[in-house]
N, C-alpha and C positions, 0 to 999 in steps of 0.2 A: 449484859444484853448484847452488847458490840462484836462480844467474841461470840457469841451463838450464834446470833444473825451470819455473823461471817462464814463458821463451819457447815451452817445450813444453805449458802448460796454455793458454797463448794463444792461438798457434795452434789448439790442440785447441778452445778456445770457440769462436772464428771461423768453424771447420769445423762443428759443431754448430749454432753459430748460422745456417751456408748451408744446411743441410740443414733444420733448419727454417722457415726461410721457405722453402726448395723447396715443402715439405712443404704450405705454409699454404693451405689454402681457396682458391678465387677463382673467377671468374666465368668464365674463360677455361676453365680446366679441367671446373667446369662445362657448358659447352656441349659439349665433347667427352662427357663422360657421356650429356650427355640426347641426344645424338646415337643414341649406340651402344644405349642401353638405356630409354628414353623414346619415344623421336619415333614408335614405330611407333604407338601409341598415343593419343598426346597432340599436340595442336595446338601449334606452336611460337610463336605469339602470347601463348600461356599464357590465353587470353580466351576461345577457341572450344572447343565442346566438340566432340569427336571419336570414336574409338574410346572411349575415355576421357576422363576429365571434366578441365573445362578447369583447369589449377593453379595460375593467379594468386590469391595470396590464400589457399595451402593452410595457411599457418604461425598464420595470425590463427585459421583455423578446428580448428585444433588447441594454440593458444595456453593452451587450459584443463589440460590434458594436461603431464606433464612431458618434457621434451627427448626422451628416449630413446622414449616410446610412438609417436615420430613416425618415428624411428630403423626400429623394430619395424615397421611399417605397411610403411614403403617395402621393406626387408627380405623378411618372409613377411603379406603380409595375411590369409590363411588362420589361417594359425597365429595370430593375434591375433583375427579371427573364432571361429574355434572356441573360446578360451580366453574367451570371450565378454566383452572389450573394448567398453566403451560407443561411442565413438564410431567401431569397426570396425565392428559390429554396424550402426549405422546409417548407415554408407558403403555396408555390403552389401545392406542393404534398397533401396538408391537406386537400384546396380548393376548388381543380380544378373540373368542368371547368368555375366554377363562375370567373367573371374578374371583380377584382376593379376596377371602375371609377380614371379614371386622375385625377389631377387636377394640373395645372402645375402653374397656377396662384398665388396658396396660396405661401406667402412670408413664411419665417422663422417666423417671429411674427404671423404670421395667424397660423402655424403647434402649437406653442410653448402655444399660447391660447386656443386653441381647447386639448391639452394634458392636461390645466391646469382644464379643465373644464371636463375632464375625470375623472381625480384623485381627481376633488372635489365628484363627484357622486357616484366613485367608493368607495370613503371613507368614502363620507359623514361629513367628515370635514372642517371649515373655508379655506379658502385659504392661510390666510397667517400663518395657522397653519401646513401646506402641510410640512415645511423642514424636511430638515435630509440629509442624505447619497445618494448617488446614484442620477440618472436624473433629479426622482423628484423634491429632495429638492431644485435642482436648477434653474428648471423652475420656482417654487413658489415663489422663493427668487428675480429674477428677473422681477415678475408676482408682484408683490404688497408686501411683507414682508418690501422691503426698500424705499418703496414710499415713506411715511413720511420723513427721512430724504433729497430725494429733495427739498421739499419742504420747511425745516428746514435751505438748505445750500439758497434757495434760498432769503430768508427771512434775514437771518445775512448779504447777499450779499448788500442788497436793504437797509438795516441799517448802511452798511456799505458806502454805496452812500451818503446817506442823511448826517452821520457825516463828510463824505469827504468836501461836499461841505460847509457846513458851516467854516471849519476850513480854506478852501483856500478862502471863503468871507472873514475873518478874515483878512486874509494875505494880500488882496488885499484892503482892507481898511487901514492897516496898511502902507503898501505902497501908497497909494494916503495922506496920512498924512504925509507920511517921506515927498515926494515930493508937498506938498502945495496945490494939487489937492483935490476940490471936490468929495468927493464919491457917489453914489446913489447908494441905494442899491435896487436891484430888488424883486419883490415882490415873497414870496417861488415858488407859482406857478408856477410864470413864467422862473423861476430858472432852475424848471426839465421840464416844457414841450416846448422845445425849438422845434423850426422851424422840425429838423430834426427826432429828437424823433416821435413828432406830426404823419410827415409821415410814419413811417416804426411802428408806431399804430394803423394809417389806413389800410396800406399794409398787414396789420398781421389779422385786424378783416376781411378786404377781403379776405384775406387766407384761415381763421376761418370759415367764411361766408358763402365762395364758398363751400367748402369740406362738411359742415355739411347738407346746400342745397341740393348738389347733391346726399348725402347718404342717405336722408330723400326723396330725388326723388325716389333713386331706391328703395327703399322700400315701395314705396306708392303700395297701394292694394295688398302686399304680405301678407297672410292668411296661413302659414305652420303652421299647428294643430288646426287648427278652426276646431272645432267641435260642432258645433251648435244643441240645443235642438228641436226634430223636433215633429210634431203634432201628430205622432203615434211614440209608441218605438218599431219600428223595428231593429230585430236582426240579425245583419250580420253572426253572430257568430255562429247563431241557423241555419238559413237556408243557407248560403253556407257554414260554420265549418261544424256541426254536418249531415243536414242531407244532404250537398253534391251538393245541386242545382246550374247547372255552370252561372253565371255571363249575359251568353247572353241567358242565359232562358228570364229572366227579362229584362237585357238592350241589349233589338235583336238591336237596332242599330248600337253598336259598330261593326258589321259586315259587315256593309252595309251602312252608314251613315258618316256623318262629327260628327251628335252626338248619344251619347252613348244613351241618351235617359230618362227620368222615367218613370219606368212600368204605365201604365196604373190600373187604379183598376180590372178591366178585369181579366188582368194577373193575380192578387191577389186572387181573387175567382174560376180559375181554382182550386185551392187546397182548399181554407177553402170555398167553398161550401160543403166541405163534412168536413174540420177539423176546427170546429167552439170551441175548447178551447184552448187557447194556453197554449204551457209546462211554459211559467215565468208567464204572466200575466192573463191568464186565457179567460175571454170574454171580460177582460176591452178594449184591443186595435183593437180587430176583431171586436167589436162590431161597432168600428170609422168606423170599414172598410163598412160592413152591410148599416149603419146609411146612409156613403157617397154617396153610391149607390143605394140604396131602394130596400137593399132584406132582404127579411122578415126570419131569420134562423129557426122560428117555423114551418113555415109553406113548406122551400122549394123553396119558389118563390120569382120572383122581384115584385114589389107593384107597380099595375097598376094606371100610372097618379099620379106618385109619388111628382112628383115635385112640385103638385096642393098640396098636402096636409098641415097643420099648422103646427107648430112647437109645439104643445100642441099632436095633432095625432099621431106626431112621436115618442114623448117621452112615448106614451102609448102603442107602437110597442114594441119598448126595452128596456122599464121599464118591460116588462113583459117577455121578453125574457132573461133578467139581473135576478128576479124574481124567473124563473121556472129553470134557469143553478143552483141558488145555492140552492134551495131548492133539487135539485137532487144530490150537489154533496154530502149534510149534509144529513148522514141519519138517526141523530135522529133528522131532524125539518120536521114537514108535514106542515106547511106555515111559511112564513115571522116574523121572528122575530126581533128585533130590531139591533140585530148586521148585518140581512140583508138588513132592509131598509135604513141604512148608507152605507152598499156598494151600493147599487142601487143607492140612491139621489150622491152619489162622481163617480159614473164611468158616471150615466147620465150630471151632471153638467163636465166631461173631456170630453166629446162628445161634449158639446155644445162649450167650450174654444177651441177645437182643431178643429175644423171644421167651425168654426164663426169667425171674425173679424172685424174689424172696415171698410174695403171695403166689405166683404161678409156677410152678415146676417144671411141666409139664413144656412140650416145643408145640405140639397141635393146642388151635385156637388164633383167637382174633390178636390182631397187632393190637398194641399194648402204645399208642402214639402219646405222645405228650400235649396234653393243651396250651394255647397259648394265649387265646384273645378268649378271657372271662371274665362278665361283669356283676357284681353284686348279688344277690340274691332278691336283692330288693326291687330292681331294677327291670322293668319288662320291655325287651326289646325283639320285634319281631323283619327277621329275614323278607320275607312274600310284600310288608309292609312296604319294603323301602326297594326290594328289586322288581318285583312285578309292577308295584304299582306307583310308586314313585319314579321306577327308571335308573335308579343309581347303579353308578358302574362300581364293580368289586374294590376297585384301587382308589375310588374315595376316600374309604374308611383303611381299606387294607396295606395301602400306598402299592408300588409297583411289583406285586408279587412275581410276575412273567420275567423277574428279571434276579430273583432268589435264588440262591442254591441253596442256603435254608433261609426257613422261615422267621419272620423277628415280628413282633408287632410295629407297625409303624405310624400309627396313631395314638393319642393319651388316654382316647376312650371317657375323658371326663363327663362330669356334666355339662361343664361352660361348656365345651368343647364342642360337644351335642348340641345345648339351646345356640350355640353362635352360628350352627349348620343351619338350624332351623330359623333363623331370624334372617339368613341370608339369603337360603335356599328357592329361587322360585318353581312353584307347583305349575307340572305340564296340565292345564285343563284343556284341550282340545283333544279331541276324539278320544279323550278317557273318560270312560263310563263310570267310572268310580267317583268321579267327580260331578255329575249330571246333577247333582238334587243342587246345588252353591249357585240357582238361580241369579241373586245379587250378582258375585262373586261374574259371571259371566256375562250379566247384563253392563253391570262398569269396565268391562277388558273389552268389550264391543263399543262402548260409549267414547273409552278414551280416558277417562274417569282414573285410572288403575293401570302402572304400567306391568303388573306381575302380583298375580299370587302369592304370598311364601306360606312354606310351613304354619309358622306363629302369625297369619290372618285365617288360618282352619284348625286352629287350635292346636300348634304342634308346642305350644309352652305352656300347658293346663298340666298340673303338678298329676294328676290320675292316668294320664296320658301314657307316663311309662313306669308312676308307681302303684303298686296295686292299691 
């Protein structure tokens, strides 16, 4: 009974002891976090400051402060403002009127990994190189530095099982010889996996099982930073950075719409009908554009019964349009010379790859762009909802696109992610008519009563809300 009990407390450590090292901190995990719940915000160099301010260095400047008010901060910063917290207080004076996102969910270990994965970026050092003095070193240390030795006690533990038992077989054979008795000795195996082990082996990989399942559920189709290569290089950076073009030039949807929309090529040729070189690429990528559409940029016009023509026709359109841009831009060459007709046969053969593929053949027709920001099917989210009339600006959700040369998703698009928008978010009711009938709702912002609307008091966390 002595020795059962024994191999049943061993096991049961070993299992304990996996689950806490599962459990431990680390920097890996970390970055998953600051993914889902940081990055929209925060520059992921940890150095640049962004939506919000850059977090290399957050733990030394909260180093005065006991562990948990750092806790508190990342948690609800409001709530630690209002409770009037010195050094929230003068985070919000630097701030305001930007409001950190809650997050009340994140555990201690979720805060503790995300700091670890700061200070690896911000330093650019190993992890378990992080110690020393001060927060740091102790997160790190807690974070992986003394893994190995878990793993080390857990191991002399499990040797120390195995020598137990044979020495109490010993004994027990020794005693059926004092006493006359038969011994059989059971076979190692079935020494250590007895009846009860067995069970709480199972219960443990169901444990195991279930948790890794369901983490791998929630993360099925999450895409934060997919940035996908698409068939023209357009530049977000050029045309809304630099020269300023707002968002629903191009995606008029979002105003009116459930979707934001992509431009049409239409929209594209309101402007390079007349600006036919671009400042990076020159004619290489307007030329896709030209191509897709069938307008001729020599001549001024779209190409009548364009779509009848060969794919031999076309390449004799804008090979010679490719042709006569560089011959003009070089002005000691008066025709094509060999370092021209490599650009021409490479930007003609990128016209035929970016605009062709294995369901479309054919070079006339609409670009062929890649999606990036797609949510569930289950899931109803409407554009007009949240920019007309809620007011939200593009780089909310989308982070700073004006500043992309391509495009990435820069949000997680979750759910939490969503209801933490909506629990935070307060609703403009003044001189929005869409809001007139929430009589209460105005009468208490007049009284005093109420200092803010949010989403989730007009019901933006009612489950039919955004599923059908």
């Amino acid at each position: 009974m002595t020795l059962k009990y024994f191999r049943f407390c061993t096991v049961l450590f070993a299992l304990l002891m996996s689950s806490h090292l599962m459990a431990q901190p680390s920097a890996d995990a970390g970055k998953t976090l600051f993914r889902n719940y940081c990055a929209t915000c925060h520059a992921k160099d940890m150095k640049t400051a962004s939506t919000g301010p850059a977090l290399g260095g957050s733990e030394e400047r909260w180093a005065d402060y006991p562990r948990e008010d750092l806790y508190g901060w990342i948690r609800n910063s409001q709530a630690m403002i209002n409770a009037g917290h010195p050094r929230a207080v003068e985070l919000w004076d630097q701030y305001k009127p930007t409001v950190m996102t809650a997050w009340p969910n994140l555990t201690d270990d979720d805060i503790e990994s995300v700091l670890l994965y700061i200070n690896q970026e911000y330093t650019k050092v190993p992890e378990t190189n992080s110690g020393g003095g001060g927060g740091t070193g102790a997160v790190a240390s807690s974070g992986g530095q003394y893994t190995w030795l878990y793993w080390v006690l857990a191991a002399a533990l499990g040797a120390l099982a195995l020598i137990l038992m044979q020495y109490i077989s010993g004994l027990n054979k020794l005693i059926a010889a004092r006493d006359g008795e038969e011994f059989i000795e059971k076979p190692f195996l079935k020494r250590i996996f007895t009846k009860k082990v067995i069970s709480l082996l199972i219960l443990a990989a169901v444990i195991v099982g279930g948790y890794t399942t369901v983490t791998n559920a929630i993360n099925l189709g999450r895409q934060q930073g997919y940035e996908p290569e698409q068939p023209i290089n357009f530049s977000h950076a050029i045309h809304a950075g630099e020269n300023g073009i707002d968002c629903q030039y191009c995606h008029d949807g979002a105003r009116r719409s459930k979707h934001a929309v992509i431009p049409a090529t239409n929209t594209c040729m309101n402007c390079h009908s007349a600006i036919k070189n671009g400042s990076n690429f020159g004619t290489a990528e307007l030329t896709k554009i030209y191509a897709s559409v069938g307008y001729d940029p020599t001549t001024n016009r779209y190409i009548e019964e364009y779509d009848k023509l060969s794919k031999e026709d076309i390449e004799k359109i804008y090979k010679k349009w490719i042709s006569d841009q560089y011959i003009l831009s070089n002005d000691d060459v008066n025709t094509l010379d060999k370092k021209g007709e490599k650009l021409v046969e490479k930007q003609w053969k990128d016209i035929v790859s970016s605009l062709t593929n294995e369901q479309k053949d054919e070079i006339q027709g609409p670009i062929e762009w890649v999606r990036i920001h797609n949510l569930p099917d289950h899931v109803y989210f409407n554009h007009a909802q949240h920019v007309t009339v809620g007011g939200v600006e593009c780089q909310t959700c989308h982070g700073k696109v004006e500043e992309m040369d391509v495009v990435a998703q820069a949000s997680p698009l979750s759910m939490g992610w969503c209801i933490n928008c909506h629990r935070e978010t307060a609703v403009d009711f003044k001189g929005n008519e869409y809001y007139a009938n929430y009589e209460l709702y105005h009468d208490q912002l007049a009284k005093g009563e109420k200092e803010k609307i949010t989403v989730e008091d007009i019901g933006g966390l009612e489950c039919q809300k955004c599923h059908y």
